[in-house]
C-alpha positions as CSV (number, residue, x, y, z in Angstrom):
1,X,65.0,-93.3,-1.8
2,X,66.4,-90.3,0.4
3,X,65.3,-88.0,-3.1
4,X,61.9,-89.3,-3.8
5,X,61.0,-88.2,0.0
6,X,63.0,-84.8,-0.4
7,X,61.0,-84.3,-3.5
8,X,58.1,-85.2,-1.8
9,X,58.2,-82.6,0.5
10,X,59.3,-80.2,-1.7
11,X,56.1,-80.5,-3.7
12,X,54.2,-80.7,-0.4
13,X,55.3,-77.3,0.5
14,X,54.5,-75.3,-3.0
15,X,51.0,-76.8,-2.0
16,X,50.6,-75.4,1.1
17,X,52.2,-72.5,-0.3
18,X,49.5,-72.5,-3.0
19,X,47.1,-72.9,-1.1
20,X,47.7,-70.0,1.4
21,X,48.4,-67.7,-1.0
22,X,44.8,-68.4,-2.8
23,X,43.5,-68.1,0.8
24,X,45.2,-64.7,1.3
25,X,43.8,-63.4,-2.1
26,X,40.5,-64.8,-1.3
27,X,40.3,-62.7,2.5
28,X,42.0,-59.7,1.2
29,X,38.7,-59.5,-1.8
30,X,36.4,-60.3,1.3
31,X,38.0,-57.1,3.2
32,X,37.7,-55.3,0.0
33,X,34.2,-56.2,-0.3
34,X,33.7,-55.4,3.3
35,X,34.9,-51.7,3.0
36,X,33.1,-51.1,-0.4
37,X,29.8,-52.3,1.5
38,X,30.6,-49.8,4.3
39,X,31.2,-47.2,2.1
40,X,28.2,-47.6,0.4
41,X,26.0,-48.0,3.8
42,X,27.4,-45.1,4.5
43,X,27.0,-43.1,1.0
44,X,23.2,-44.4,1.3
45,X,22.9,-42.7,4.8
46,X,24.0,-39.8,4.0
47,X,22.2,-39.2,0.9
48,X,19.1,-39.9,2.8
49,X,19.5,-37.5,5.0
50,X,20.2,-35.3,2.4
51,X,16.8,-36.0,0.9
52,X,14.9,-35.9,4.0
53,X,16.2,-32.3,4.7
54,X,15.6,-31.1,1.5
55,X,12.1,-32.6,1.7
56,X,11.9,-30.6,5.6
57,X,12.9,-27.6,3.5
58,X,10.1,-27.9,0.9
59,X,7.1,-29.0,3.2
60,X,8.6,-25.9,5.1
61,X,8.5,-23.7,2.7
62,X,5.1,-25.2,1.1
63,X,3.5,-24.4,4.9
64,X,5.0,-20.6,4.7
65,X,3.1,-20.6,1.4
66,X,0.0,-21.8,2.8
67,X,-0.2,-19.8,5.7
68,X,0.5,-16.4,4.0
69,X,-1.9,-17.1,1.5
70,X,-4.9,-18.3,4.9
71,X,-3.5,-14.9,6.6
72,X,-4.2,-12.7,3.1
73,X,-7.6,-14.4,2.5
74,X,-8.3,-14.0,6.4
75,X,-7.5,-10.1,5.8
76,X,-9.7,-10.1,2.6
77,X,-12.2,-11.6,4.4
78,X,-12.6,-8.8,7.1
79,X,-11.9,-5.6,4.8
80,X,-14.8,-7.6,3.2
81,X,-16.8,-7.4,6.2
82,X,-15.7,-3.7,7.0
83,X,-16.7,-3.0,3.8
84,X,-20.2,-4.7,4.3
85,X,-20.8,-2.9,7.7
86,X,-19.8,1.0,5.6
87,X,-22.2,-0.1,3.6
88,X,-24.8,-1.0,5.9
89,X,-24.8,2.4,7.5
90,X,-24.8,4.0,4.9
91,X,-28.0,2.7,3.5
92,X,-29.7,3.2,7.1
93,X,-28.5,7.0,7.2
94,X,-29.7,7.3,3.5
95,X,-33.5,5.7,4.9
96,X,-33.4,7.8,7.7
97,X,-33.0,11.1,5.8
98,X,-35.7,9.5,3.6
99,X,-38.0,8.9,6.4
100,X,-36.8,12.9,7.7
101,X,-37.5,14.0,4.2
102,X,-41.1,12.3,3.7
103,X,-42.1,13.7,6.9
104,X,-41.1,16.9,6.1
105,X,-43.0,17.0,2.7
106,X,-45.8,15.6,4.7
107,X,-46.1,18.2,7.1
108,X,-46.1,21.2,4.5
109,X,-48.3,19.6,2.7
110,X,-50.7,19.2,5.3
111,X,-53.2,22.3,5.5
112,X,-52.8,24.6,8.2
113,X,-54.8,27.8,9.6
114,X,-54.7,31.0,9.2
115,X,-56.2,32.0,12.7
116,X,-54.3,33.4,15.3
117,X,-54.1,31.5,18.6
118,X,-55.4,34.4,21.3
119,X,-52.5,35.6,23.6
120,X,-52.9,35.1,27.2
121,X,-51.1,35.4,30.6
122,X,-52.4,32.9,32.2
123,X,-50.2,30.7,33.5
124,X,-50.6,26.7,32.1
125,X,-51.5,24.2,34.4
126,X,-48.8,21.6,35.7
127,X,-48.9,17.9,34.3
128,X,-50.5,15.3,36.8
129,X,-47.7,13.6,39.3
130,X,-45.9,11.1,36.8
131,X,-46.7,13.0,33.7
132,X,-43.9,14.8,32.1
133,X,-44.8,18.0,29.9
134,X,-43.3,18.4,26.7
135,X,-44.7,22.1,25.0
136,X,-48.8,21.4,25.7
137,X,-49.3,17.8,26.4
138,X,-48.5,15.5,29.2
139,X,-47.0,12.3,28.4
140,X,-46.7,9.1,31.2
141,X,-44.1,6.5,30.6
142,X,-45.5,3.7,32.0
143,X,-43.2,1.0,33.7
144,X,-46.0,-1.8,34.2
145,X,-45.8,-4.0,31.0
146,X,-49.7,-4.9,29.6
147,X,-51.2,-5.5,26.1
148,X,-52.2,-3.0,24.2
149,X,-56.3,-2.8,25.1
150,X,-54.9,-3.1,29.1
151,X,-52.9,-0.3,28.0
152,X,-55.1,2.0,26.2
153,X,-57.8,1.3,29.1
154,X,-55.4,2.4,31.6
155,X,-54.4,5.8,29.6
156,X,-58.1,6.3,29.2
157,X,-59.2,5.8,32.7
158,X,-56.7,9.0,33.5
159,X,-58.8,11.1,30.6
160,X,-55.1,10.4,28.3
161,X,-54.7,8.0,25.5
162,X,-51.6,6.2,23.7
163,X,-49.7,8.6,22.3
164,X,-49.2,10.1,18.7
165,X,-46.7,11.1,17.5
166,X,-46.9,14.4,15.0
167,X,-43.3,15.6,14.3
168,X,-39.4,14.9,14.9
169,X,-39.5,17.0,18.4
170,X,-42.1,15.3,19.6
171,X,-40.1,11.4,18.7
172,X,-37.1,12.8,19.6
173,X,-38.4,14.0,23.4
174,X,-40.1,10.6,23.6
175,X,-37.1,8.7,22.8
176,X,-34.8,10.9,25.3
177,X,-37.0,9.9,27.9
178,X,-37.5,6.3,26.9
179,X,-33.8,6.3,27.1
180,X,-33.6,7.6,30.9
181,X,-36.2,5.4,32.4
182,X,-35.7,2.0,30.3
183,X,-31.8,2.2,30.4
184,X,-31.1,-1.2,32.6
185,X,-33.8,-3.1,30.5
186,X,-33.2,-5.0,27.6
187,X,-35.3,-5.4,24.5
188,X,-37.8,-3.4,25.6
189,X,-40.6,-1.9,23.2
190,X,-43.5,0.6,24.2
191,X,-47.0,0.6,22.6
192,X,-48.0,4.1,21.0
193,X,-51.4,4.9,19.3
194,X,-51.0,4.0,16.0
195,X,-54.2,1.0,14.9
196,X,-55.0,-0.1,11.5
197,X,-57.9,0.6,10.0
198,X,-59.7,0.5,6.6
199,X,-56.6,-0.7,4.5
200,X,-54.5,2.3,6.5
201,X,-52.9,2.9,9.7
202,X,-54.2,6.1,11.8
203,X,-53.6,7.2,15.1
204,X,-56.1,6.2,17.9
205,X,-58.0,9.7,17.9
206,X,-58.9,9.2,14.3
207,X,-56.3,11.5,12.8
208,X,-54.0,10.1,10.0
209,X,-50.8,9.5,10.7
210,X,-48.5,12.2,8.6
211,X,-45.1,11.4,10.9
212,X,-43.8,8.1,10.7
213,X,-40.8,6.6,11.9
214,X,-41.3,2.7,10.7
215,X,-37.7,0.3,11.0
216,X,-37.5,-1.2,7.3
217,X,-39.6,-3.7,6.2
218,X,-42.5,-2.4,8.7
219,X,-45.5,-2.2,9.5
220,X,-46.2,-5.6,7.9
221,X,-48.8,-6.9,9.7
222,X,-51.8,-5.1,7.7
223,X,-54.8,-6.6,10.5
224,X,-56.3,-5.3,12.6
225,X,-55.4,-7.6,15.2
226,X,-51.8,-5.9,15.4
227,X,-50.9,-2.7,17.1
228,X,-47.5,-0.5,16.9
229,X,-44.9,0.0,19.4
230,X,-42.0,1.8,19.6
231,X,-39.2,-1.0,19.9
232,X,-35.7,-1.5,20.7
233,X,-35.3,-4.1,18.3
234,X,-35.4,-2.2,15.4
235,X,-33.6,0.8,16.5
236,X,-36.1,2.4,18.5
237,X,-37.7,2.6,15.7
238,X,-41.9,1.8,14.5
239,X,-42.9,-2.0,14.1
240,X,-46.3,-3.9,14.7
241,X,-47.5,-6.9,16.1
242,X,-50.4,-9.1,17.5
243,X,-51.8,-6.2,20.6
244,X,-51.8,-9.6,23.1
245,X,-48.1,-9.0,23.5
246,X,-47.0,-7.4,26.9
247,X,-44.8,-4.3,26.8
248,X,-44.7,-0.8,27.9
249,X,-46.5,1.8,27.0
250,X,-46.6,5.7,27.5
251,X,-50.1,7.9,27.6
252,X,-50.4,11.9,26.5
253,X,-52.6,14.1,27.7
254,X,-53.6,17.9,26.5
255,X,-53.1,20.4,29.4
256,X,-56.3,21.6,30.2
């Protein structure tokens, strides 16, 4: 009887032995597993942050790219412009020596006379107060803006008229003093006596006009409804308009 029990407990105790053992295996695998899981969590981590600062690097460097390429087109763009504005100037130069040249033509080709002016001593006669002389006329600038008949009425009623303009010293003395009394005003424009008439433009005392000084693309008015002006807007330069626009105006005179 004593036996059977000792054997009992003998075989009892590989059991638990068995058993603890299995148990043992089986948490030693679950630690196992555990670390290999960490491992790989932390692999993962790291190779994402890998890729992310490769990816940083590329959209970096893909920016660079872009911005060079904005900052060359951006350059591009204003030699582009320079270019345009050298080119611009150029072509006004070249139409002003072409307007130079056409007047100059004009002028020889005109028909002069062969007789002699008659020397004298006497001495000229002054310009009236607020003319200013310029070799034998009298010119007024007139500061008091009106359109063009209020103009010419007013140069008439001082035995004058709007002005014409015969050469380059003549333009060039008008636009001097243009320039000193009309430098605080902006966009200004001055009437002068230049009228269309009969499919051509003449000056106001019926002489034709064989100086001009037009901005490009003028006169294009063609009516006789429109006067001329000289005008800031152009350049100081020739253009025409309706005559019931206000602007300045300037009146010559011969000296008697």
């Amino acid at each position: 009887m004593k036996s059977s029990r000792t054997a009992s407990v003998i075989l009892w105790h590989i059991l638990i032995t068995g058993i603890y053992s299995e148990f043992s295996q089986t948490s030693a695998q679950e630690q196992e597993a555990a670390s290999c899981i960490l491992k790989l969590r932390e692999t993962e981590k790291r190779v994402r942050n890998e890729v992310i600062e490769e990816l940083k690097k590329e959209m970096e460097e893909t920016l660079k790219e872009k911005l060079q390429r904005i900052n060359l087109l951006e350059t591009e763009i204003a030699l582009e412009r320079t270019r345009q504005q050298v080119i611009e100037q150029k072509v006004e130069l070249s139409y002003n020596g072409l307007m130079r040249l056409e007047n100059a033509l004009a002028i020889c080709a005109a028909p002069t006379s062969t007789t002699l002016a008659p020397t004298t001593t006497t001495r000229k006669p002054d310009c009236p107060v607020g003319y200013k002389k310029f070799l034998d006329h009298c010119y007024l600038f007139e500061m008091a803006k009106a359109n063009w008949q209020t103009a010419r009425d007013n140069c008439l009623a001082q035995d004058a008229d709007l002005v014409s303009i015969n050469n380059w010293d003549e333009m060039d003395f008008l636009l001097t003093e243009i320039e000193e009394h009309y430098t605080t005003r902006l966009r200004d424009s001055y009437y002068i006596g230049v009228v269309y008439n009969d499919g051509e433009y003449i000056w106001v005392d019926g002489t034709p006009v064989t100086f001009r000084y037009w901005a490009r693309g003028e006169p294009n008015c063609m009516d006789t409804v429109c006067k001329a002006y000289i005008s800031e807007y152009v350049g100081f330069k020739w253009a025409d308009a309706r005559a019931n626009y206000k602007h300045f105006y300037i009146c010559e005179k011969n000296i008697n």
